[in-house]
C-alpha positions as CSV (number, residue, x, y, z in Angstrom):
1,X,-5.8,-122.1,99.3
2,X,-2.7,-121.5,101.0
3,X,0.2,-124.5,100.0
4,X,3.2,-125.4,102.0
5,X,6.3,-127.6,101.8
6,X,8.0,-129.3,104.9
7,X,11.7,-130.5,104.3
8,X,12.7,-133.3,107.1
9,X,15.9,-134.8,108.1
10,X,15.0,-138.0,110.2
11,X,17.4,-140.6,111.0
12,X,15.3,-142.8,113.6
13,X,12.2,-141.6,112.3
14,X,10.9,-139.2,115.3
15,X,11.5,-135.9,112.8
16,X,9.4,-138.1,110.1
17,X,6.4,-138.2,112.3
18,X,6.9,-134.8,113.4
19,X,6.5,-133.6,110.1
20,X,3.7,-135.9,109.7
21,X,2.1,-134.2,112.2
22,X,2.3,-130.5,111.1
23,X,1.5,-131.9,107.7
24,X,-1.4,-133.7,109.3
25,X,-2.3,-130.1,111.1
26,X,-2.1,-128.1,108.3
27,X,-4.3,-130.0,105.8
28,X,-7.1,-130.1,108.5
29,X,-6.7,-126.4,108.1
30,X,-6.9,-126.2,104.6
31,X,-3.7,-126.0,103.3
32,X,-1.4,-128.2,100.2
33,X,0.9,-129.9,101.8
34,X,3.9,-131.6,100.2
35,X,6.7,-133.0,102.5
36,X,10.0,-134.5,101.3
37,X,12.8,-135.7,102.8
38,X,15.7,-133.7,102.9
39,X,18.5,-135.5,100.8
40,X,15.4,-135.7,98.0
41,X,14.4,-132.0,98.0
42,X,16.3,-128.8,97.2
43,X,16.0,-125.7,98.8
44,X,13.9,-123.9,95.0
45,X,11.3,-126.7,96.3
46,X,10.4,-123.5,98.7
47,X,9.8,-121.1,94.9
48,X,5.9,-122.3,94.6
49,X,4.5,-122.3,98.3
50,X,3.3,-120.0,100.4
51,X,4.6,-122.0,104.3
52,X,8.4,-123.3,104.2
53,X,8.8,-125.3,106.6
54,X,11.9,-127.4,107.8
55,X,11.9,-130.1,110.5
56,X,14.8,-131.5,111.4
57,X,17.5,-133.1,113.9
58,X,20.6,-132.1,116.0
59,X,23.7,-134.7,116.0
60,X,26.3,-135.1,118.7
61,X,27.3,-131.9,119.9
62,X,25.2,-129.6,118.1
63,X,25.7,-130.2,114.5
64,X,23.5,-130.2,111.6
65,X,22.7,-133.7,110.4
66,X,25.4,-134.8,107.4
67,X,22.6,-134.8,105.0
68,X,21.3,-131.8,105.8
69,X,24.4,-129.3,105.2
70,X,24.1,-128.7,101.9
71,X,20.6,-127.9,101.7
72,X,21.5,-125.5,105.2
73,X,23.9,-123.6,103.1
74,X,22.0,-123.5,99.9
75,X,18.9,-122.0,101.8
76,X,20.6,-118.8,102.8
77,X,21.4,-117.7,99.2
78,X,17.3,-117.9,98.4
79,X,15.2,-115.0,98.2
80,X,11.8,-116.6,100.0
81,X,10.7,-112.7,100.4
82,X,6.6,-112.6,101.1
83,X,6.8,-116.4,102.0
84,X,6.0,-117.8,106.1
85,X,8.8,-120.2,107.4
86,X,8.7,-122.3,110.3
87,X,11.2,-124.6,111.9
88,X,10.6,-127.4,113.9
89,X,12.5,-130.4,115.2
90,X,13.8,-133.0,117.7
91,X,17.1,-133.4,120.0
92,X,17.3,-135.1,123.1
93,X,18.4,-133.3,126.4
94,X,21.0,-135.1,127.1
95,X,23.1,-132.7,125.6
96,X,21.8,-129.9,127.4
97,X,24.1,-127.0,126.3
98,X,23.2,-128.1,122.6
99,X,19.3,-129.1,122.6
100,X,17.8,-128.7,119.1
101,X,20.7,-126.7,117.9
102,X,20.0,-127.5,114.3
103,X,16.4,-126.2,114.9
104,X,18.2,-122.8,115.9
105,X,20.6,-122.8,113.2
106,X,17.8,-123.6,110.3
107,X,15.7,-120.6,112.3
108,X,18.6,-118.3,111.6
109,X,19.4,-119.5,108.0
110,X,16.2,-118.6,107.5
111,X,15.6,-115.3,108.8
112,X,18.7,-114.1,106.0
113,X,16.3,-115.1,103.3
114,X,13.7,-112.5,103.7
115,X,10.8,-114.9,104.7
116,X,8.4,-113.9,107.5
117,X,8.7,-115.9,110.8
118,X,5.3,-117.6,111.3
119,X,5.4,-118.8,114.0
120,X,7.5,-120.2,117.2
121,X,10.4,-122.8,117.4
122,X,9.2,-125.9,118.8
123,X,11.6,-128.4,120.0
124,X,11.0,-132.2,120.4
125,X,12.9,-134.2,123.2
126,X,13.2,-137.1,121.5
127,X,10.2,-138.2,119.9
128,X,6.7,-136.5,120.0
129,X,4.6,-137.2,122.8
130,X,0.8,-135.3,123.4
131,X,2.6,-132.0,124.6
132,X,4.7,-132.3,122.1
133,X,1.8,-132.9,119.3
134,X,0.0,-129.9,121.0
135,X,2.4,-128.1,120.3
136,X,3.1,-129.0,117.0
137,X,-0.7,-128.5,116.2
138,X,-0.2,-125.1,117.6
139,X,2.7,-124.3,115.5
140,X,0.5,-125.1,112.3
141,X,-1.9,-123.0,112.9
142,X,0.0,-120.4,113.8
143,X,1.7,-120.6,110.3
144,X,-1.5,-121.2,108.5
145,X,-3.1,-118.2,110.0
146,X,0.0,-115.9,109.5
147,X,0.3,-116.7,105.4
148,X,-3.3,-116.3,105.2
149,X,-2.7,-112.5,106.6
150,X,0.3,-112.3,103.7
């Protein structure tokens, strides 16, 4: 049985139920899931699973969440070599030029840490709505079927 670990940052609670739902997604595809909230985990949390997966939220202008910085940082020093990661989040388009930056940014921290992309971005305005859950569900399975193929 495949396992996985989703780290969120949430501060109105949208990224919560996002990873909620890809937890909710992956277990009905028979995966361990553990979720955590990001000021509670560390980025060695990722050493014993097989899906790391990080949702999280943009602030202002484009910046990572305050809570979420350190753990950013620390993730790009870990070797997650034969491991699936997926990144996942929320933003809102009023700030257009900056949508879901921290999604991008936690994408590329992730790529220098030798883990295999598993599947697509996805980006949440706001808070999840049925696309948005489609997608999500999508998104699971896409990761679920990709460290199954590892």
């Amino acid at each position: 049985m495949a396992s996985a670990k989703i780290i969120y940052a949430s501060m109105t609670g949208n990224n919560e139920e996002i990873a909620d739902i890809v937890s909710e997604a992956l277990e009905n595809l028979g995966v361990d899931v553990d979720v955590s909230e990001i000021s509670q985990a560390d980025t060695e949390d990722f050493a014993d699973v097989d899906i790391c997966i990080v949702a999280t939220y943009t602030y202002g202008d484009g910046e990572l969440p305050d809570e979420a910085v350190d753990f950013y940082e620390d993730l790009q020093d870990e070797d997650l070599s034969g491991k699936v990661y997926g990144v996942c989040g929320s933003g809102d388009t009023f700030y257009d030029d900056s949508f879901g930056k921290s999604v991008d940014d936690f994408a590329a921290a992730f790529e220098k840490t030798g883990a295999t992309k598993g599947a697509d971005i996805v980006k949440v305005d706001l808070e999840a709505e049925e696309d948005d859950i489609e997608h999500l569900e999508a998104f699971a399975k896409s990761l679920a079927e990709k460290a199954t193929d590892m």
